[in-house]
C-alpha positions as CSV (number, residue, x, y, z in Angstrom):
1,X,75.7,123.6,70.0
2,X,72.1,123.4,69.0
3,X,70.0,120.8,67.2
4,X,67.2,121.6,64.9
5,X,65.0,117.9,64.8
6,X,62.4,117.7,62.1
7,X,59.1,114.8,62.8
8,X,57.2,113.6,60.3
9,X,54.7,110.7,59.4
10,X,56.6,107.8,57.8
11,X,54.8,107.1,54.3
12,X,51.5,105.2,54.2
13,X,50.7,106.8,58.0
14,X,47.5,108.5,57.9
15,X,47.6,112.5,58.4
16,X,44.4,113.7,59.4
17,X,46.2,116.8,60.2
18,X,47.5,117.2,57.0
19,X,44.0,116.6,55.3
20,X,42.6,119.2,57.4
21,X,45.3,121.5,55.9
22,X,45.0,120.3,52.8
23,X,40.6,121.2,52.9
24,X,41.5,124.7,54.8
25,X,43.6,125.7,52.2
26,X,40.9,124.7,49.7
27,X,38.4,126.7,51.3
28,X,40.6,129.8,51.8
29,X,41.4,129.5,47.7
30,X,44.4,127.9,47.3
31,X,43.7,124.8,44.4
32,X,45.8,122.6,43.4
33,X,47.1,121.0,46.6
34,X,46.6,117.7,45.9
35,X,48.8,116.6,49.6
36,X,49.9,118.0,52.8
37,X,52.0,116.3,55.3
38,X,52.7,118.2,59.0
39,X,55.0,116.8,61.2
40,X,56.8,119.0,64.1
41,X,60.0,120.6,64.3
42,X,62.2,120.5,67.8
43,X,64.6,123.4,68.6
44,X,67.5,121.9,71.3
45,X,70.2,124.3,72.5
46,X,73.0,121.5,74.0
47,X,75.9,121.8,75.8
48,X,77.9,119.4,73.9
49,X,80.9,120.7,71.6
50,X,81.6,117.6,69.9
51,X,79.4,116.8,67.4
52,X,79.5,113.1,67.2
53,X,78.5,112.9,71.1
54,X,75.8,115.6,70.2
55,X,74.4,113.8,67.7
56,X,74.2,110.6,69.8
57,X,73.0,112.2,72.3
58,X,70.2,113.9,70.2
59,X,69.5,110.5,68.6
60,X,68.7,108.9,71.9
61,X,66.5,111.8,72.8
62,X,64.3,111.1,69.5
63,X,64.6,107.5,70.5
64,X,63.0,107.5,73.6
65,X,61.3,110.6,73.5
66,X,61.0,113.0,70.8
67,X,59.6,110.8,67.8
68,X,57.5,107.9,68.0
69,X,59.7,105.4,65.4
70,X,56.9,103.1,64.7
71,X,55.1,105.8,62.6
72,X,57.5,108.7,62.6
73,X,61.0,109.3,60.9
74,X,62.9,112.1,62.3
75,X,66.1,114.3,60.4
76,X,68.7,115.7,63.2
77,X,70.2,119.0,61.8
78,X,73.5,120.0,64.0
79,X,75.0,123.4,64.2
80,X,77.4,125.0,66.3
C-alpha cells in the first residue's frame, strides 16, 4: 500500500517561503498572484494491506514525526 501525506501551514502561520514564491514569480512576470502557500508532500510505500491499520499507522507517523501539529495540518491520501 502506499500513502501520499500532504504538509501545509495551518491558516494565520506565517510563510516566508511562500512570500518568496509569491515575489519570484513576480519578478519572472507572472502578476496577479496575490498568495502562495508551500507545504511538503511525503511519499510512503507500507507494508500494510488493510487500510484502516495503514491509515493509523500513517497518522502516528505525522504525529510524532512527519508534521509538526502546532502550526501544520497534514491530508493522508491511501492507495493500494
Amino acid at each position: 500500500m502506499k500513502a501520499r501525506v500532504h504538509v501545509t501551514l495551518k491558516g494565520g502561520v506565517h510563510d516566508p517561503q511562500g512570500k518568496a514564491i509569491q515575489h519570484a514569480l513576480a519578478q519572472l512576470g507572472f502578476g496577479g498572484v496575490d498568495g502562495v502557500r508551500a507545504g511538503k508532500v511525503i511519499d510512503l510505500e507500507l507494508s500494510d494491506t488493510d487500510e484502516a491499520s495503514a491509515r493509523e499507522r500513517v497518522d502516528a507517523m505525522c504525529q510524532q514525526l512527519l508534521a509538526n501539529t502546532v502550526i501544520e495540518s497534514y491530508a493522508i491520501e491511501l492507495t493500494p
